[in-house]
PAZAPA-4460 file (N, C-alpha, C; in steps of 0.05 Angstrom, whole numbers, plus 32768, in hexadecimal, padded with zeros to 4 digits):
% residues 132
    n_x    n_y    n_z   ca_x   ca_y   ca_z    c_x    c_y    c_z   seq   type   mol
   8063   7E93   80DC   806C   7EAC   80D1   8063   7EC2   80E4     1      X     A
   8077   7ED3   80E8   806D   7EED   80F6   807A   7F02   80ED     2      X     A
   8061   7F1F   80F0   8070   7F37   80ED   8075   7F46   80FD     3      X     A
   8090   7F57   810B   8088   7F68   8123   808B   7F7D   810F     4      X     A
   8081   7F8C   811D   807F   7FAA   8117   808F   7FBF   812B     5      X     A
   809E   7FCB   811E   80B1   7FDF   8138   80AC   7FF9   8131     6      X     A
   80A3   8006   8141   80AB   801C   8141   80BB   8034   815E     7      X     A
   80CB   8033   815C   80E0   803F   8177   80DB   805C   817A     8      X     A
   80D6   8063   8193   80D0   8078   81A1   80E1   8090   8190     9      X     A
   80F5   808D   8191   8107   80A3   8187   8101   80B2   8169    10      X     A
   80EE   80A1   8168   80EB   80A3   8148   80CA   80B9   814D    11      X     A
   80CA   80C8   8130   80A9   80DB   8135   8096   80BC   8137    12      X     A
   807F   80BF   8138   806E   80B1   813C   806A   80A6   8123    13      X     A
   805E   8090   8123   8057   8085   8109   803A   807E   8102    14      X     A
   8031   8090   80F5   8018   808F   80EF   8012   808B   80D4    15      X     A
   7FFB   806A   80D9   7FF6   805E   80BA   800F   8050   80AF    16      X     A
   8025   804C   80BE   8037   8043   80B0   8047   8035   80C9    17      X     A
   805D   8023   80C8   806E   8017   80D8   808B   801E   80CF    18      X     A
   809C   8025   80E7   80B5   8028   80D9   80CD   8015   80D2    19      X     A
   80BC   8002   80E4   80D5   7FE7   80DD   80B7   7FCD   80D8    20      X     A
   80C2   7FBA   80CC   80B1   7FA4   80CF   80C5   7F8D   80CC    21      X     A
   80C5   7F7C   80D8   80DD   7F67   80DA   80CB   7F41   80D3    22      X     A
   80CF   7F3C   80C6   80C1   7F20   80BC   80D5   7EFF   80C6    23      X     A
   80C3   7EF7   80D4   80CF   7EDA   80D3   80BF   7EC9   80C6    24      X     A
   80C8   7EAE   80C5   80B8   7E96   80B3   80AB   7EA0   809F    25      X     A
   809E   7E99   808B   808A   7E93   807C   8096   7E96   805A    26      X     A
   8091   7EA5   8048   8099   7EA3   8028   8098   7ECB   802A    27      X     A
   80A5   7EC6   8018   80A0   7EE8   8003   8096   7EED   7FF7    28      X     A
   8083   7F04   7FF0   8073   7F03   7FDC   8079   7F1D   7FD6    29      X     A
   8080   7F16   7FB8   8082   7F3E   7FAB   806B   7F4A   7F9D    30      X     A
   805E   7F5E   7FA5   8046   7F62   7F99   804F   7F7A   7F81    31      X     A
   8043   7F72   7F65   804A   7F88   7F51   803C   7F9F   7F5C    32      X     A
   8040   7FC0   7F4F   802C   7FD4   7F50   801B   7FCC   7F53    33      X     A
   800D   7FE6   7F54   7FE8   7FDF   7F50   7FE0   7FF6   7F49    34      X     A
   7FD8   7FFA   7F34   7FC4   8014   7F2E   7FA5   800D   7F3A    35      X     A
   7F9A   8029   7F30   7F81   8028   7F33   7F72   8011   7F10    36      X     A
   7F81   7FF9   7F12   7F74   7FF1   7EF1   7F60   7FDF   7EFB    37      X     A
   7F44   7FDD   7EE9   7F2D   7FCA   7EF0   7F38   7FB2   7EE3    38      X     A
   7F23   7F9F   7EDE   7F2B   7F87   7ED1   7F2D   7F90   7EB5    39      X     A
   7F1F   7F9B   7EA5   7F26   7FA8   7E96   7F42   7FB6   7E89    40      X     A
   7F56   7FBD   7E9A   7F6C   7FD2   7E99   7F6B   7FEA   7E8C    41      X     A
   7F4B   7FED   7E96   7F46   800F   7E9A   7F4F   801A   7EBC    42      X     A
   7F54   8034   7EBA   7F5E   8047   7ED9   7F3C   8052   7ED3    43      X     A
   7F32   8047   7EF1   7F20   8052   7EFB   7F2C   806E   7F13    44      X     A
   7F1B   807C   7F1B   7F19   808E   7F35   7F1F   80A3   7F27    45      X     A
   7F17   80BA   7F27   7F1E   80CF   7F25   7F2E   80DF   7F31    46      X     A
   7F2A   80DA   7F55   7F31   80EE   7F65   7F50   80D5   7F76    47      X     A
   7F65   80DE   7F7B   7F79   80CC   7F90   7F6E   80B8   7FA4    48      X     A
   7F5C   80C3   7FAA   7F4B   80B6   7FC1   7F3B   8094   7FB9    49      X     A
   7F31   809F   7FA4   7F24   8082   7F91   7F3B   8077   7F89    50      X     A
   7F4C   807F   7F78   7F60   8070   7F6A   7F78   8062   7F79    51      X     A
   7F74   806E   7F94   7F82   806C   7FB2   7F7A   8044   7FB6    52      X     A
   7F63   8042   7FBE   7F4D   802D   7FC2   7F4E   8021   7FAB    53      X     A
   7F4C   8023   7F9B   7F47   800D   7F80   7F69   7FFC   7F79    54      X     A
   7F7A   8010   7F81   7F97   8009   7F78   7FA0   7FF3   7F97    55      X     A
   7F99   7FFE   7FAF   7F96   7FE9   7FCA   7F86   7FD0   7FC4    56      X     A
   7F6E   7FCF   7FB9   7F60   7FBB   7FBB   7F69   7FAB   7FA1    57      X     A
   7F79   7FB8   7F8B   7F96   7FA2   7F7B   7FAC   7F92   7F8C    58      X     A
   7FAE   7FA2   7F97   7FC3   7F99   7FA8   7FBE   7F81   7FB8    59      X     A
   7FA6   7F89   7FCB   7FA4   7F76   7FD9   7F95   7F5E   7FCA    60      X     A
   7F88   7F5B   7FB4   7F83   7F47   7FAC   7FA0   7F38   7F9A    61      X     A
   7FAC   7F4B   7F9B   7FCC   7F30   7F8A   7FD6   7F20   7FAA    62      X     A
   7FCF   7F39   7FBB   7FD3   7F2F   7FD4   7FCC   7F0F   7FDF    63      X     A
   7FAB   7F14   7FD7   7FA1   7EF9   7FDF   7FA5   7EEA   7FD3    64      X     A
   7FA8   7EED   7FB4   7FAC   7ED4   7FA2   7FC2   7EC4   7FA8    65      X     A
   7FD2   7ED2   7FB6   7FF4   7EC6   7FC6   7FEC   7EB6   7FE2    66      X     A
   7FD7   7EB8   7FE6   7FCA   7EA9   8002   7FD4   7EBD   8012    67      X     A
   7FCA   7ED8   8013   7FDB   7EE6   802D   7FC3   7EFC   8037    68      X     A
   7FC1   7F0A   8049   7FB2   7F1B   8054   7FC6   7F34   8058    69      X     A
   7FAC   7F52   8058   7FC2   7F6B   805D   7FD2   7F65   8073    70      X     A
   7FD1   7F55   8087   7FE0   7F56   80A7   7FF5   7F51   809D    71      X     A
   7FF8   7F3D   807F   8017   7F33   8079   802E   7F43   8068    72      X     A
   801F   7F62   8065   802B   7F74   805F   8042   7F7C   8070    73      X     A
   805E   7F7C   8063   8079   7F85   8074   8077   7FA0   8063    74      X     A
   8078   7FA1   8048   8087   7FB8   803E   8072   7FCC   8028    75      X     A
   8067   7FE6   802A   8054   7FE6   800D   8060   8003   8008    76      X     A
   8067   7FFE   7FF2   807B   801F   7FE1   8059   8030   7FD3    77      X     A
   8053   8048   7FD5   803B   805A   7FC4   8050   8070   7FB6    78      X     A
   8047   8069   7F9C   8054   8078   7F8A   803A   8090   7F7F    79      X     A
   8040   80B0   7F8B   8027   80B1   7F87   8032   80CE   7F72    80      X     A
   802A   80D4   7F5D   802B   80EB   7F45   802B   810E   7F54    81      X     A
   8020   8107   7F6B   801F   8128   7F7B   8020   8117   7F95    82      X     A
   802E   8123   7FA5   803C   811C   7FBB   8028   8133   7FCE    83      X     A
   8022   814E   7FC4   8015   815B   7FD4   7FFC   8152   7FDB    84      X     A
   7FED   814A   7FC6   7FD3   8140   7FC5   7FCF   812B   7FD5    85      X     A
   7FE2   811B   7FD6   7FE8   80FD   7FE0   7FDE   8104   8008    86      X     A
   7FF2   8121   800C   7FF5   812A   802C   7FD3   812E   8029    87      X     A
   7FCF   8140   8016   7FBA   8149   8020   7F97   8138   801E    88      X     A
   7FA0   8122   801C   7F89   810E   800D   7F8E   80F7   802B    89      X     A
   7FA3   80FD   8040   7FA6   80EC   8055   7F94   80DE   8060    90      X     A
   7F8A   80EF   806B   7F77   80E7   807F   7F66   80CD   8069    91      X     A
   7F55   80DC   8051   7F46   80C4   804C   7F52   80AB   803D    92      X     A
   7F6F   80AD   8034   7F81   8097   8031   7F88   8088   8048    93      X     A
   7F8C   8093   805A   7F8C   8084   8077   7F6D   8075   8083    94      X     A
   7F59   807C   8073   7F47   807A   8083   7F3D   805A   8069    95      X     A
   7F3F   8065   8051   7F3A   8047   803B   7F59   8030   8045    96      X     A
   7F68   8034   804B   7F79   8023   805B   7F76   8012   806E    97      X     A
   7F69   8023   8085   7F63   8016   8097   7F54   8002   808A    98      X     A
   7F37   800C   8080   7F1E   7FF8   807D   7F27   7FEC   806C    99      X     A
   7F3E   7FE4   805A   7F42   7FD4   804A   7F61   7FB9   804B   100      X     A
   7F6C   7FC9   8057   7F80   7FBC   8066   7F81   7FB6   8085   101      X     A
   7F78   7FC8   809C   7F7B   7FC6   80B2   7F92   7FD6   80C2   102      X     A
   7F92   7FD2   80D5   7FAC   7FE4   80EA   7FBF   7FD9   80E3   103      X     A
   7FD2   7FBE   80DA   7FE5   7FB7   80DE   7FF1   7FBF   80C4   104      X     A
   8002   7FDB   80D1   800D   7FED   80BE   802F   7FD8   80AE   105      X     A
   802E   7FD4   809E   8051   7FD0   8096   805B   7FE5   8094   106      X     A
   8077   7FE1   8087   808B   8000   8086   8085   8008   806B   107      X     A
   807D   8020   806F   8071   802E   8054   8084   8044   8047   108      X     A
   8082   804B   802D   808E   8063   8025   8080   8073   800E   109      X     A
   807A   8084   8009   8076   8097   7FF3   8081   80A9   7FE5   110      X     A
   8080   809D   7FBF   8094   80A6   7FB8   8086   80BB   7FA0   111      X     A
   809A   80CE   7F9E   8084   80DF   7F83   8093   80DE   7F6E   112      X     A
   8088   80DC   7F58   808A   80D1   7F3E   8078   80D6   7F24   113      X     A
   8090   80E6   7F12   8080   80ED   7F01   806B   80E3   7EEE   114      X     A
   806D   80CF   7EEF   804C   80C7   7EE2   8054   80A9   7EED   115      X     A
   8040   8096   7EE0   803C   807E   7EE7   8038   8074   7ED1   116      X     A
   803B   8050   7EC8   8038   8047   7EAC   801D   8050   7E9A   117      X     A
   800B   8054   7EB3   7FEB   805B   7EA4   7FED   8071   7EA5   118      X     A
   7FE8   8089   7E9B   7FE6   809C   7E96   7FD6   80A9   7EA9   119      X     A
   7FC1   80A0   7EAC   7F9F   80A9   7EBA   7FB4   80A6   7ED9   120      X     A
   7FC0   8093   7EE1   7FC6   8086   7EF5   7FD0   809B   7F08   121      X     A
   7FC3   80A4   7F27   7FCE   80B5   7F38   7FE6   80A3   7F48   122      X     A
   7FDB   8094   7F50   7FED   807D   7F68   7FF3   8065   7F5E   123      X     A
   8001   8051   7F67   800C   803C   7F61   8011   8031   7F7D   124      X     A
   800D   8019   7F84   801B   800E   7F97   8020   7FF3   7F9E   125      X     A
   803E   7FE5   7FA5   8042   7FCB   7FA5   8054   7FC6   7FBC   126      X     A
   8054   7FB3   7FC4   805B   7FA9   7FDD   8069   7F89   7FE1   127      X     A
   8071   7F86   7FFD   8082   7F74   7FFA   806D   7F66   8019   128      X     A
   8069   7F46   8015   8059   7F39   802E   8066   7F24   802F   129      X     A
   8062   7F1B   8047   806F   7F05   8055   805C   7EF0   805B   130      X     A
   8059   7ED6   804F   8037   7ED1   804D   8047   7EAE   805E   131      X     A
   803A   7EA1   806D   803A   7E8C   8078   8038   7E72   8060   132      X     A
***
């Protein structure tokens, strides 16, 4: 299984994100949402930034339970309740990303949306991997 990752000159730069990702060999894996919910299905975090990290580290654990690692990320949609907040919360959403996923960006998008099934819930996010 492999993923390339494209991103073409002509295009703005792509930062934190890939604009194409193209998959050969391996299975599909559809990852549901992810809130910020504990084992519990209480929403922890108060601030985007926590609830940012707690709803990634959902993710990537349905991730693993599929036998897959973040590198086998092609596709991850963030559905986030304030879109402004989202810009302005970058840097340290880029920065719990890295340390929790790594550089190998898939094709990302962010979408704003008036609430989410949990109420408490700022972000949501689910994705699509290509796992060997």
């Amino acid at each position: 299984m492999s993923l390339e990752r494209l991103n073409p000159p002509a295009l703005s730069p792509a930062t934190g994100f890939s604009h194409a990702v193209t998959a050969t060999g391996g299975r599909l894996v559809f990852l549901a949402g992810q809130t910020a919910l504990d084992g519990d299905g209480h929403v922890v975090g108060a601030t985007l930034p926590e609830q940012f990290e707690r709803a990634l580290r959902n993710l990537l654990d349905a991730l693993t339970a599929a036998g897959g690692t973040p590198a086998d990320l092609a596709r991850v949609t963030v559905y986030a309740k304030d879109v402004a907040a989202y810009r302005a919360d970058a840097r340290d959403l880029g920065r719990i990303w890295r340390q929790l996923a790594g550089r190998d960006y898939p094709a990302m998008a962010v979408v704003g949306v008036v609430r989410l099934w949990d109420e408490e819930a700022l972000v949501e996010l689910d994705g699509i991997a290509v796992v060997e």
